[in-house]
Structures are given as C-alpha cells and as structure tokens.
C-alpha positions in Angstrom: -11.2 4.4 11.1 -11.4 0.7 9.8 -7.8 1.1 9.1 -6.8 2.3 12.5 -8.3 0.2 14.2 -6.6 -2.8 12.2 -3.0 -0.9 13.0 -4.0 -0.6 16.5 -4.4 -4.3 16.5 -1.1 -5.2 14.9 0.5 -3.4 16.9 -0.4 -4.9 20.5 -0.1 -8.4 19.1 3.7 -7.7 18.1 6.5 -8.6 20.6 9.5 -6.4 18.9 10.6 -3.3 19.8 12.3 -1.0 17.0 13.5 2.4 17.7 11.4 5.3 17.6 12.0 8.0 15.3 13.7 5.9 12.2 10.2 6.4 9.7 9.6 9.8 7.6 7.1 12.0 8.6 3.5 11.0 6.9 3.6 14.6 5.5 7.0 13.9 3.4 5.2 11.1 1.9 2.5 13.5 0.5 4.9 14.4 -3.0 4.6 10.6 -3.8 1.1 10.7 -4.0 1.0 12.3 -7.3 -1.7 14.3 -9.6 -3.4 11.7 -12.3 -3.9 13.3 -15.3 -7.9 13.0 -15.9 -8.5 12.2 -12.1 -9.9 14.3 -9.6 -7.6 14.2 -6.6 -8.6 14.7 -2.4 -6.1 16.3 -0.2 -3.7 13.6 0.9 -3.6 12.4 4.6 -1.5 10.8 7.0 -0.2 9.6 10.3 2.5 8.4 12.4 1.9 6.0 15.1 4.7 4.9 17.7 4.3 2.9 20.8 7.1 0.9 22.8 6.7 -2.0 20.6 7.0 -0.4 17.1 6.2 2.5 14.8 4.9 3.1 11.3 3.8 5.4 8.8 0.9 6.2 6.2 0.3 8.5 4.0 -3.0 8.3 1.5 -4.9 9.6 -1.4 -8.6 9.1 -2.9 -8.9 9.7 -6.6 -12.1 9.4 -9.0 -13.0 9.6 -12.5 -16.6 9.1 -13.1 -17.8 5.5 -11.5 -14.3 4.6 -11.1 -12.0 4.8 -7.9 -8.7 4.8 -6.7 -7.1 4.6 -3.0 -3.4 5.3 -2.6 -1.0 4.4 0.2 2.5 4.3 1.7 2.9 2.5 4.2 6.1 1.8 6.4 6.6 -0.2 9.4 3.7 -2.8 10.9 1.1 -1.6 8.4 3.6 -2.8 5.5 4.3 -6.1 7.2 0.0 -6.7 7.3 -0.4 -5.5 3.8 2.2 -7.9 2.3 1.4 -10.8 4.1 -1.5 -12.3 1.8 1.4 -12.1 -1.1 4.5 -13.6 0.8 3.6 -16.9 -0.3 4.7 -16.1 -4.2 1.0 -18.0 -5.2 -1.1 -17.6 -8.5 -5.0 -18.4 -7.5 -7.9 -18.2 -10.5 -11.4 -19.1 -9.8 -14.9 -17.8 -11.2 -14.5 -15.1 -8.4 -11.4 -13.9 -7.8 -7.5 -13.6 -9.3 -5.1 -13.6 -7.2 -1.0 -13.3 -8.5 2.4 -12.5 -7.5 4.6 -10.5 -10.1 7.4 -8.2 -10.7 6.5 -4.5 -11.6 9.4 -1.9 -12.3 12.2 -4.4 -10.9 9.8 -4.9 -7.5 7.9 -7.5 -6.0 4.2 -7.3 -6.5 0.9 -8.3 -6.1 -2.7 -8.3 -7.1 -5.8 -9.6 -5.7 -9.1 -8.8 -8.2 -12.3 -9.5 -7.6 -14.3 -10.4 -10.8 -17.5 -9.2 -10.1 -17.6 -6.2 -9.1 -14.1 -5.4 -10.8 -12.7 -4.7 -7.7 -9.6 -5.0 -5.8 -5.8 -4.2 -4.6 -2.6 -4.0 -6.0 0.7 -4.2 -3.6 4.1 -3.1 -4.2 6.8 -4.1 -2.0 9.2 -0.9 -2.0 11.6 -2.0 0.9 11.9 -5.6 2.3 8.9 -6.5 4.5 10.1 -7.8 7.5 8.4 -7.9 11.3 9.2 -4.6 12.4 9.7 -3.0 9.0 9.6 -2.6 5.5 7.6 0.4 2.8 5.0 -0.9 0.4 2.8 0.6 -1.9 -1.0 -0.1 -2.0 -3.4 0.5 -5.0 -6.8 -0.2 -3.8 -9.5 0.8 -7.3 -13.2 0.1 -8.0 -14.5 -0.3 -11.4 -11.4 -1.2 -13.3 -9.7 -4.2 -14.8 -6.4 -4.9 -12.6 -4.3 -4.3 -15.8 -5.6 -0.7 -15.4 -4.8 -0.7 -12.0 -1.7 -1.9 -12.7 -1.0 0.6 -15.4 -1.8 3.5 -12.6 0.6 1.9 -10.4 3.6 2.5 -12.9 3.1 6.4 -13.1 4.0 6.6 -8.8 7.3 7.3 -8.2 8.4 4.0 -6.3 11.7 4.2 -7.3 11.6 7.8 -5.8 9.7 6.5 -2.2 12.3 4.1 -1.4 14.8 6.7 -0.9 12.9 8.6 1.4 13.0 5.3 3.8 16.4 4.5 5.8 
C-alpha cells in the first residue's frame, strides 16, 4: 500500500502528459520474474495505473530462503523515474552505515544502496532510459544478504529480455 501511495503521489506532482496505452500489461511482465533455484517463490502481482498526466506499470515478486529475502520489480513509467532518481547523480558514498555506488551490470546502468547493519538494501537496474514521463528499471530489494549476492541474483533476470517487451 506504501508503494501506492508513493505512485499516487508522483503522479499528481507531475505536469506532463504521455499517451495512454503505450506500457505492457503488468501481467506480461510476470515471465520476467523468474523461478530461483533454492528460493521459495509468491505468486507475482501487478498493476497499471493511468491518469491524464501519465501512466506506469509494476509487476512484483517476494522470494525467501530461510532468514533471507528478496523483492522483485519492473517498473515502467513514473515509478521508474522515482526509483532511479537517488542513482542519477553517478556517486560512490561509504560510511560506517551505509554503501552507496553507481556501476554497470550486463552492459546497464546500475545501482546499489546497502545498509551495513542489518545487511539490507536495493539494487536498481536501469533497463530503458529514465526520463520524466518514462523509462523501465529493475529493482532488487533483499534482507540478510551481502549486495554482491544481491547483485549475483540480479544477473540471473532476463533484463536483456524485459527491455524488449517495452516500446
């Protein structure tokens, strides 16, 4: 619901209109989010959201192997713009607390944000161009796990195969 309401937001601050309809269904996304082998898998979920000022898409998966966690996205449209945001900049951050870095990951742009503590944190690829209105990324959120690790998931999605499905 946390999500939603974060999209909701997004969306009535944004000025630009794009046209309705261009985004695939959340349902078509639901073959990217694929099996891990050792993980147990939810059902994937979805939705598209269009208004007058903009559209996007998200499709999601929870995974878990014993203590650990994984949350998968796609997300196209305004929810890709917010997601990339924090790693437009290109910065590399290390402190007691927290890594932060911007990388390339199978010929993408990337990013990770870890939390040391609790070994915590995201990891975002950038599938199409983010730009206002548009753009596809792919979000690794995980518990429990170094970001190497996470990173290591990330490489078995198809994110060569997602950014065909997007016009």
């Amino acid at each position: 619901m946390k999500r939603f309401l974060i999209t909701v937001v997004i969306l009535l601050f944004s000025a630009v209109s794009v046209q309705a309809g261009s985004l695939p269904k959340y349902s078509e996304l639901y073959k990217f989010l694929i099996d891990l082998r050792g993980w147990k898998a939810e059902q994937p979920t979805g939705s598209n959201m269009s208004s007058p000022m903009g559209e996007m898409v998200t499709a999601e998966r929870t995974y878990h192997k014993g203590s650990k966690e994984l949350h998968a996205q796609i997300l196209g449209g305004f929810s890709a713009m917010a997601a990339w945001v924090p790693f437009g900049m290109g910065m590399t951050y290390d402190s007691p607390d927290e890594f932060f870095k911007t990388f390339s990951l199978e010929g993408f742009p990337a990013g990770v944000s870890h939390q040391k503590g609790d070994n915590s944190g995201t990891v975002v690829v950038q599938i199409k161009g983010v730009t206002n209105t548009q753009g596809v990324v792919f979000v690794l959120n995980y518990n429990k796990m170094s970001y190497e690790e996470a990173i290591d998931i990330v490489k078995k999605f198809p994110l060569k195969e997602i950014k065909k499905v997007f016009r």
